[in-house]
Backbone bond lengths (Angstrom), bond angles and torsions (degrees), N, CA, C in turn:
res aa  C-N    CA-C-N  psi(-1)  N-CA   C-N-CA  omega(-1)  CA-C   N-CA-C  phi
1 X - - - 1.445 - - 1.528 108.59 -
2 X 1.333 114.79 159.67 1.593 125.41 -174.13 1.411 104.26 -85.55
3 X 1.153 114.35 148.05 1.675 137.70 174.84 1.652 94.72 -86.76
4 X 1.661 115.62 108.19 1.444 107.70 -176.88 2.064 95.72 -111.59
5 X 1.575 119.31 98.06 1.248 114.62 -175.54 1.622 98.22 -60.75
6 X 1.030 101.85 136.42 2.132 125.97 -178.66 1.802 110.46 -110.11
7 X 1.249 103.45 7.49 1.410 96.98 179.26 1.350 116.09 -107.90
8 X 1.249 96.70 132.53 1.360 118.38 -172.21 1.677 109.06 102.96
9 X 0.993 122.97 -0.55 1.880 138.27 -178.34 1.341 93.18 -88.77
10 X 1.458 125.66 122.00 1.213 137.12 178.32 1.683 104.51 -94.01
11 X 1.531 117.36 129.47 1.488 91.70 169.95 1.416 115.00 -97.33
12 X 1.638 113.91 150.58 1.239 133.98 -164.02 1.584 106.25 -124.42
13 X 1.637 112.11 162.03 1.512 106.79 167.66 1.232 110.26 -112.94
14 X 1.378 121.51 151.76 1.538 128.99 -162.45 1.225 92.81 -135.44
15 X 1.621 115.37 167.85 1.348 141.42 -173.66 1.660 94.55 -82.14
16 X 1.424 104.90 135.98 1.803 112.23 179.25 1.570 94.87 -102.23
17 X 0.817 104.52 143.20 1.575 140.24 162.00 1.455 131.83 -79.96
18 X 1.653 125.71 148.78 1.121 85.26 -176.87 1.996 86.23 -121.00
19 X 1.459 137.84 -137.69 0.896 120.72 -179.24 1.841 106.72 -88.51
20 X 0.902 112.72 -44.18 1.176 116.07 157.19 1.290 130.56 -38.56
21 X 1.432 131.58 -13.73 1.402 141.95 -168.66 1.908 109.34 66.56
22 X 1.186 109.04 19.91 1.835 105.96 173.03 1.704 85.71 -86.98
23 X 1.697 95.30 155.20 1.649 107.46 161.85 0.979 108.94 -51.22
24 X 1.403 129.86 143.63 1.730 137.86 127.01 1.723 109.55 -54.50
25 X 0.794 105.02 110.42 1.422 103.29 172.01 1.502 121.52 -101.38
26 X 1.014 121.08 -33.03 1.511 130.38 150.01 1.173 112.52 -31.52
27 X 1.506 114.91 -77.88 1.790 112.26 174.74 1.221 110.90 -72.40
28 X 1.334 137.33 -4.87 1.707 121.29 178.04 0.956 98.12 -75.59
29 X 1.854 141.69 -38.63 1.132 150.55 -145.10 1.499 117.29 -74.63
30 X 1.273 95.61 -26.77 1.971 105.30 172.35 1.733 125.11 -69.68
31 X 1.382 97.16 -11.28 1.661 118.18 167.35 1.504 112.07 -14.64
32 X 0.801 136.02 -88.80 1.177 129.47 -173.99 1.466 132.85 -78.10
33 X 1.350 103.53 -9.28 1.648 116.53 151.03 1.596 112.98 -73.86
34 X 1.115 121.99 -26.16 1.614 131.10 176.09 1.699 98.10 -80.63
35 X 1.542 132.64 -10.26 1.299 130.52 -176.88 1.621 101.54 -110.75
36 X 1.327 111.32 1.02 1.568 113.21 -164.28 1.440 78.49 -116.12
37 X 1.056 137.67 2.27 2.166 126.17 179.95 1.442 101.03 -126.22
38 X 1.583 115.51 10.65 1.958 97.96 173.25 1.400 114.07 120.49
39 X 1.504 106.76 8.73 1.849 112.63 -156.25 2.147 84.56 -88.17
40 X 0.899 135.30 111.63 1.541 127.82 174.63 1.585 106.56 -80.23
41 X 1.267 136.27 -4.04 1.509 109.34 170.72 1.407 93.23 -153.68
42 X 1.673 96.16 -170.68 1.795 89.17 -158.98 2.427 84.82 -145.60
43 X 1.417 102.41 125.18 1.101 101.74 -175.54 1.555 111.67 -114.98
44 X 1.261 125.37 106.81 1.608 115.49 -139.31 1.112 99.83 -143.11
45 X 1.161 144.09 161.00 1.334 152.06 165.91 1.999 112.78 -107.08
46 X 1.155 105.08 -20.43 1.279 101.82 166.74 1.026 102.41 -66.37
47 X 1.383 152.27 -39.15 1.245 128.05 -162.82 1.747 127.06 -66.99
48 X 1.323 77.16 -3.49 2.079 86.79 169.67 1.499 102.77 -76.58
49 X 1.208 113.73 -22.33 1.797 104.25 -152.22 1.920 89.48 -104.20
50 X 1.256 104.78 -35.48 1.795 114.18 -163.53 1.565 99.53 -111.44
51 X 1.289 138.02 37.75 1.446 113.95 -151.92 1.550 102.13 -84.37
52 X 1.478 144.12 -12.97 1.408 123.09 154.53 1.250 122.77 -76.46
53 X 1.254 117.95 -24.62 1.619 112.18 164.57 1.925 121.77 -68.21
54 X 1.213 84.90 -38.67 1.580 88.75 172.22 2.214 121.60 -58.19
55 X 1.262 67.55 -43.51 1.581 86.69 179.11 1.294 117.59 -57.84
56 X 1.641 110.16 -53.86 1.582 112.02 155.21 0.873 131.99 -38.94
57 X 1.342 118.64 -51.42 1.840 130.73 -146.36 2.025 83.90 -82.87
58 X 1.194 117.69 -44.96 1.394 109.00 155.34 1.151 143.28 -34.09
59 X 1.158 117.04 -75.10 1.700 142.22 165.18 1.642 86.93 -34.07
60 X 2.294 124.75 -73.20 0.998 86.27 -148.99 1.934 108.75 -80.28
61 X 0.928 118.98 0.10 1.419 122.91 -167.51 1.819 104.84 -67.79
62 X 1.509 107.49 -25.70 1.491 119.01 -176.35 1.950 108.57 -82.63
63 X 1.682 94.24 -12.65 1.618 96.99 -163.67 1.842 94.20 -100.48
64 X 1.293 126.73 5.84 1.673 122.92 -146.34 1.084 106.70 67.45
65 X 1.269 145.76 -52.67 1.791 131.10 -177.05 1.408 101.95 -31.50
66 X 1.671 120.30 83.63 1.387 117.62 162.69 1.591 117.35 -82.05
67 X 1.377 96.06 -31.24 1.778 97.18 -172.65 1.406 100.11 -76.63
68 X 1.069 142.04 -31.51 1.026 150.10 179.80 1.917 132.01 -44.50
69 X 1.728 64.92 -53.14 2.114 94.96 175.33 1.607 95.99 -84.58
70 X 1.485 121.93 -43.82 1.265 109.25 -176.40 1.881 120.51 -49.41
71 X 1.431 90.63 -50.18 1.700 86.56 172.11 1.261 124.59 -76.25
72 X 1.323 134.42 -4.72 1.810 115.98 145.73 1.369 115.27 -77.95
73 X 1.393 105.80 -23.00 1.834 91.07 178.96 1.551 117.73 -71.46
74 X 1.553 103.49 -31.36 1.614 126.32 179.34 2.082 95.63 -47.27
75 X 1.272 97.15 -52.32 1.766 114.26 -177.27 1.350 113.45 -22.94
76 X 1.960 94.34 -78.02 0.949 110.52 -126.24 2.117 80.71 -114.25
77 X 1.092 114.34 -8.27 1.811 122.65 151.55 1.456 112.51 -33.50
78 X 1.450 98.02 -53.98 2.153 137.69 -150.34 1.861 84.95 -62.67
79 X 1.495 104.56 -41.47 1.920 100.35 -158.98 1.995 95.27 -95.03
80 X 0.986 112.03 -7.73 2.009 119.21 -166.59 2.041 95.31 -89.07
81 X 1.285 104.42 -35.94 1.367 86.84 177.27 1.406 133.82 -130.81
């Protein structure tokens, strides 16, 4: 097996897939609980559709404001599925 060096690779959360290529929305939905355990960036496709809410729910998820980010993501979750 290959030696894959990981340093310096930040981990991030990304949009899940399903085999079909529809969202997972179930697992996309943990987003900001995956930013509240160490995840440093966020690779999303909502952010075309939400991009100041997204941006927030970032900003506050990077500041501890989890409850904060949770209720725009709670929002703007409500219109994704």
């Amino acid at each position: 097996m290959k030696y894959i060096n990981w340093q310096g690779v930040h981990p991030a959360v990304t949009t899940q897939y399903f085999d079909d290529m529809s969202i997972n929305f179930a697992a996309t939905k943990n987003m900001v609980e995956s930013l509240m355990f160490g995840c440093t960036g966020w690779v999303s496709g909502l952010t075309h559709v939400f991009p100041q809410e997204s941006v927030a729910i970032y900003k506050l998820a990077q500041q501890g404001r989890y409850k904060e980010a949770l209720e725009i993501w709670r929002w703007f979750y409500h219109y994704c599925v």
